[in-house]
Structures are given as C-alpha cells and as structure tokens.
C-alpha positions in Angstrom: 0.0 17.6 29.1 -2.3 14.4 30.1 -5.4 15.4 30.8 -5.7 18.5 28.7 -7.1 18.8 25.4 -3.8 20.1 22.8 -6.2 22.5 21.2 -3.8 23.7 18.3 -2.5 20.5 17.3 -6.7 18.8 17.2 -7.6 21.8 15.4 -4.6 22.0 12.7 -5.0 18.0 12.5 -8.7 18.3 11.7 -8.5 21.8 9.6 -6.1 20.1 7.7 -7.7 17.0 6.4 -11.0 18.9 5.8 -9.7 21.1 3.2 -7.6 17.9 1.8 -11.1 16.3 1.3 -13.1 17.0 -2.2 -16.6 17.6 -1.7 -17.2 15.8 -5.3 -16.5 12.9 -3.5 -19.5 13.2 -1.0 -22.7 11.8 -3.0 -25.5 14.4 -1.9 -23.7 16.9 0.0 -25.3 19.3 -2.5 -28.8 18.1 -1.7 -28.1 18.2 2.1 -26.8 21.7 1.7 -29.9 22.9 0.6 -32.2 20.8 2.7 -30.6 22.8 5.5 -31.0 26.1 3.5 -27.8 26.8 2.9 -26.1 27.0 -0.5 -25.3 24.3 -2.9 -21.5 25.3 -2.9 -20.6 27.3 -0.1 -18.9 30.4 -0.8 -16.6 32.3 1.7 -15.1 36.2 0.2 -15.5 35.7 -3.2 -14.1 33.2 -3.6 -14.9 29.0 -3.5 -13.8 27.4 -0.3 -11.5 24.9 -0.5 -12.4 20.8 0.6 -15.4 20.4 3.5 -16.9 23.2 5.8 -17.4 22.7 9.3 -21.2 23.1 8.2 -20.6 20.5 5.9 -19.2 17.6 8.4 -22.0 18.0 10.5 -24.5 17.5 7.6 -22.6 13.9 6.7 -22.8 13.4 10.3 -26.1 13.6 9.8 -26.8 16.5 12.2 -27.7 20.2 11.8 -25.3 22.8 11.1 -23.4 24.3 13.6 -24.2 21.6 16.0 -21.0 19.6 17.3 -18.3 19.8 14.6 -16.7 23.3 15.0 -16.7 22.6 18.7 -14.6 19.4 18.1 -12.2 21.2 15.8 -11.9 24.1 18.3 -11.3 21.5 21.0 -14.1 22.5 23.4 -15.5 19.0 24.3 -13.4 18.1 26.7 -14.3 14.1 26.5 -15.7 13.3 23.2 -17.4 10.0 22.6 -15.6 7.3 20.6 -18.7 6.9 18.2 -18.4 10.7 17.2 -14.5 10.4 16.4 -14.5 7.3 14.7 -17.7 9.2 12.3 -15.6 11.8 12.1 -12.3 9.9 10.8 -14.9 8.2 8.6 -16.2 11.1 6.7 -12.6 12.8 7.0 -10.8 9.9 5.7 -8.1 10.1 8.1 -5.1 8.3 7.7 -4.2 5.7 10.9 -1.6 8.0 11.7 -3.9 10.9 11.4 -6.1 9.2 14.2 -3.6 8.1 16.3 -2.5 11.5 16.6 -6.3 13.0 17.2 -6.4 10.2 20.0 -3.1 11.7 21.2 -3.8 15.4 21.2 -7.4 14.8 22.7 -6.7 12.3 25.5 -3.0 11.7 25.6 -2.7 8.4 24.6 -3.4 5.9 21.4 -6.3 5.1 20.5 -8.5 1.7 21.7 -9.2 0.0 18.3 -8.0 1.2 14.6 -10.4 3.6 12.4 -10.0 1.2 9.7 -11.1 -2.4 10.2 -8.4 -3.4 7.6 -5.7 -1.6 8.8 -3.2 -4.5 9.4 -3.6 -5.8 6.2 -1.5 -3.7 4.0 1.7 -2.1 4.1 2.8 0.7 2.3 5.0 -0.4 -0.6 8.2 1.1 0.4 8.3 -1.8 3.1 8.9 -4.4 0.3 11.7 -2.6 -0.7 13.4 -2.5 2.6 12.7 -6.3 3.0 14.2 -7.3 -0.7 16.8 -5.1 -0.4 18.2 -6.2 3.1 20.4 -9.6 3.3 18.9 -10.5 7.0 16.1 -12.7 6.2 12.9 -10.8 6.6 9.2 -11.3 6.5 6.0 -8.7 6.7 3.1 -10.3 8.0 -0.9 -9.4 8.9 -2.6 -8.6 12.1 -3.4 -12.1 12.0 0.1 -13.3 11.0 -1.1 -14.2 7.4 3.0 -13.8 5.5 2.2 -11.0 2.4 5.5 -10.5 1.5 9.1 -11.9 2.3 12.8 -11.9 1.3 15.1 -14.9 -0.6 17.0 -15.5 2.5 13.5 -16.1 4.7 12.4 -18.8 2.2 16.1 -19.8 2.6 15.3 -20.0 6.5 12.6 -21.8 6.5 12.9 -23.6 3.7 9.2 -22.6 2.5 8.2 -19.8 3.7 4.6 -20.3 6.2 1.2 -18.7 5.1 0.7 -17.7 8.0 3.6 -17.6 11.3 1.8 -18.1 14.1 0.2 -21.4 12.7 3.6 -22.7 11.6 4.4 -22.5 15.3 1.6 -23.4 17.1 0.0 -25.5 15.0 2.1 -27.3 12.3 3.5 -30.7 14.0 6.0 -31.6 11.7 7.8 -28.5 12.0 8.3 -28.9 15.8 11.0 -32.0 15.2 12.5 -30.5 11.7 12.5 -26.6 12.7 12.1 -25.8 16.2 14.1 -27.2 18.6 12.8 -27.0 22.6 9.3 -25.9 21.2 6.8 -26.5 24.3 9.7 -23.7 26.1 11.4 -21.6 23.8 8.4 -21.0 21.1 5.1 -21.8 22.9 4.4 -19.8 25.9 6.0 -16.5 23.6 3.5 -17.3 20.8 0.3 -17.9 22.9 1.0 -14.9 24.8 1.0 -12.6 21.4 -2.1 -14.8 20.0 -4.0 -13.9 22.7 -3.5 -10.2 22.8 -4.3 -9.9 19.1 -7.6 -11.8 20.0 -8.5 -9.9 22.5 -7.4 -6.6 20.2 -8.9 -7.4 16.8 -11.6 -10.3 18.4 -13.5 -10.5 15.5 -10.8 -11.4 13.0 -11.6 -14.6 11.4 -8.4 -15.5 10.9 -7.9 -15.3 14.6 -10.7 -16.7 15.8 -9.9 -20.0 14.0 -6.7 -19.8 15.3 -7.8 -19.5 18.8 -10.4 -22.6 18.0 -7.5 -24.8 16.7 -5.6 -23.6 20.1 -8.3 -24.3 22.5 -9.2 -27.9 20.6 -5.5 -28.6 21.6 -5.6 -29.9 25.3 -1.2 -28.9 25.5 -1.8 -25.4 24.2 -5.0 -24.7 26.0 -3.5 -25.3 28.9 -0.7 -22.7 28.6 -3.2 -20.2 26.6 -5.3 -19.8 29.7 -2.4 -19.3 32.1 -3.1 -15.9 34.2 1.0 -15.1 33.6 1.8 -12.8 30.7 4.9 -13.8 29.0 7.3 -10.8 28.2 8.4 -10.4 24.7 11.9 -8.9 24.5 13.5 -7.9 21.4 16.3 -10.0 20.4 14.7 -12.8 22.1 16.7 -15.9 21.4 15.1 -19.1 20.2 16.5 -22.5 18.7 15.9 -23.2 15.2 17.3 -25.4 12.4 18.4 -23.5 9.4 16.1 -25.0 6.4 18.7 -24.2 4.0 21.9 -24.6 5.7 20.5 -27.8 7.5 22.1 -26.7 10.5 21.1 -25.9 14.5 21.5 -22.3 15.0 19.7 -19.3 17.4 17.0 -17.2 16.1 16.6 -13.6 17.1 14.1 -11.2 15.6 13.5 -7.5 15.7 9.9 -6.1 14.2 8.4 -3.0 13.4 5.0 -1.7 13.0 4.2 0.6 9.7 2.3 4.2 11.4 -0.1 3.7 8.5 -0.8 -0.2 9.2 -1.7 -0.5 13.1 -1.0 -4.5 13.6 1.0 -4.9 10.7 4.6 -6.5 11.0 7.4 -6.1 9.4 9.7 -8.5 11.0 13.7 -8.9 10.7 15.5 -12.5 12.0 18.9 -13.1 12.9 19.7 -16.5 12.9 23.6 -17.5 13.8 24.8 -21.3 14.2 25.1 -22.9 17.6 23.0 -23.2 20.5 20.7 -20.9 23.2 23.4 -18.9 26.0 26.5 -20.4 24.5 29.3 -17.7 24.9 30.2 -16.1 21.1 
C-alpha cells in the first residue's frame, strides 16, 4: 500500500543481496572489524556466516555497528534519505532492478535517478539476440541515443545506420530532404520533447548536453524546444520516411522497450510499410 513501508519484501530484497556479497571483495573490512572490536571474520553457531553482516554494512558505511543498517533492513525508518540508499546500493551492489524494487517497497514508486551512473549504456546480451534474430528492422540505443547494436534490415532502412538517433533527426540536414519527409511536423516537436526529458533526467550527460547546445544554437529548434506544451509520445506513432534501401515513401512506426537492468536504455522495433501518413490500408 502507498505510503507504507512493505517490510518483508525490503528486508528479503536487502537480506538477500547481503549474503550474495563476498566479504573478500571489501578491501579492509577485516581491519574495520577489529577497529570496532569485533572479530576479523564474524562467526554466528559454529559456523562462518555467509556474504556481509548487518555489522559489517554499517562499517563500509562508515558508521558504528549497530547504528542504522539493521533498522533499514527491518524497515523501521519510515523515510530514509536518498544519500543512505544510494550508499547502501553502492556497497550492496545492487542490480537496477534490485533498486528499483527497494524504491518500490520503501516509498511506492521508482526511484528519482539510477544507482549506477552508466546504467543506460549497456544492455544485457540476450537483447542482440532478439534484435538479429527478428526480421522487423530494429535498433538498441543509449540513454543518450548513441546506436550500440542493430539489425541488417535497420542498415537496410536507413541506408547507414546513425551513430547516434536523435542527431540524425534533429540535427543532420541532408537527411531531412532524402529520409524524412514533413520533418518540422511529423519528427521535430516528438524528438525535442524526448531530448528534453532525458536532459532534464540524466543532465550531466555529455552526450546530451552537446546535443542540447547544438539545439539551442539552432534558432528553428530552439524555438520549439522551449515550448511550455509536452508533446505526447504514442506507441505506433506514425511518421513519413523514405525507405533507404527500397528507395521508396513509406510510414514509419516504432515500438521500444526498456531492459529492467539498463534504466534509459532502448531497444527499439520500426515498422515501416509503403504509402503515405492516414491513408486507409
């Protein structure tokens, strides 16, 4: 329920990827163990417990132990700061999904920012599978709409496929009059509107920021950018587009989705049929 801490599901999430974790991996835990006075490997019935203690996360958090952790696990701070959960996923190395889903259980709803400042980046390898193995031309692209992987019939598309999307549209001239047809209505405000909630989002990408330069340098697209409407995105949205390969006018769709593990990563799907925006099929 919204509002309410899920006490089980933070506590199995947490419990979980502490005994994952392999205190080897923690340079000095050992030390800080017994700067605190308590034993170099901690010991529980006779036998070695397995990954971190809850002693032991409040040590890498720098803190005394006993003093926050086991709370947090237990779920009995009812609002804690962003600065102690993003430590926590830090020392815990918890997967995006993972802190998506201690956002979730904590204060009902996803998280702000990404733990990892290159999530985005990187897709799990299983994506290039789907993409090379389905006929639909298909692309997987940053955060930032850098292209790190695509299919034959995408290259066949566009003829060669873009470094990077959101450039191709915005900001590559020549492809306005050879690729996209009716670009200042059907590709601009669409575009602009997605650039500038990934700015806003990831703000200090590089990649972005430049982009957002070029944009604003631009007095047509600066215009638009700073409009106060937000342009809806609908999947299947239809868009004019000359087919590279087949040299021929046609309507684009597309359909993406977002790997759990790679917050801001896109894998994205086109559809791209012969003829023109609305006519009947």
């Amino acid at each position: 329920m919204a509002g309410e801490v899920d006490k089980k599901r933070l506590g199995s999430l947490l419990a979980q990827a502490r005994r994952r974790a392999r205190p080897a991996d923690y340079a000095g835990l050992a030390e800080l163990r017994l700067a605190a006075g308590l034993p170099s490997v901690p010991e529980g019935r006779g036998r070695h417990v397995e990954g971190l203690t809850q002693q032991d996360i409040d040590l890498l958090l720098g803190r005394q132990p006993g003093a926050i952790y086991a709370r947090l696990e237990r779920g009995m701070i009812a609002h804690p700061k962003a600065e102690l959960l993003r430590d926590v996923g830090h020392v815990l190395a918890l997967e995006e999904s993972e802190w998506v889903a201690v956002w979730l259980a904590i204060f009902g709803h996803q998280p702000p920012a990404t733990l990892n400042s290159q999530s985005g980046f990187s897709v799990p390898e299983i994506w290039a599978t789907v993409i090379h193995r389905n006929p639909m031309p298909a692309f997987i692209s940053t955060v930032a709409w850098d292209v790190i992987d695509y299919n034959a019939a995408a290259e066949d598309l566009f003829g060669e496929m873009p470094p990077n999307i959101m450039r191709w549209i915005l900001l590559t001239p020549p492809a306005r009059g050879r690729s996209m047809r009716d670009w200042e209505q059907c590709w601009v405000p669409s575009a602009l509107s997605q650039l500038r909630d990934a700015c806003t989002e990831y703000s200090e990408n590089p990649t972005l920021r430049q982009l957002h330069t070029e944009v604003i340098d631009d007095d047509l697209l600066r215009s638009v950018y700073h409009k106060a409407e937000c342009w809806s995105r609908p999947e299947g949205e239809q868009r004019p587009m000359v087919h590279a390969g087949l040299r021929q006018e046609g309507v684009l769709s597309s359909a993406s989705a977002e790997p759990f593990s790679s917050r801001g990563a896109r894998v994205v799907f086109l559809e791209w049929t012969p003829g023109t925006v609305g006519a009947p099929e």
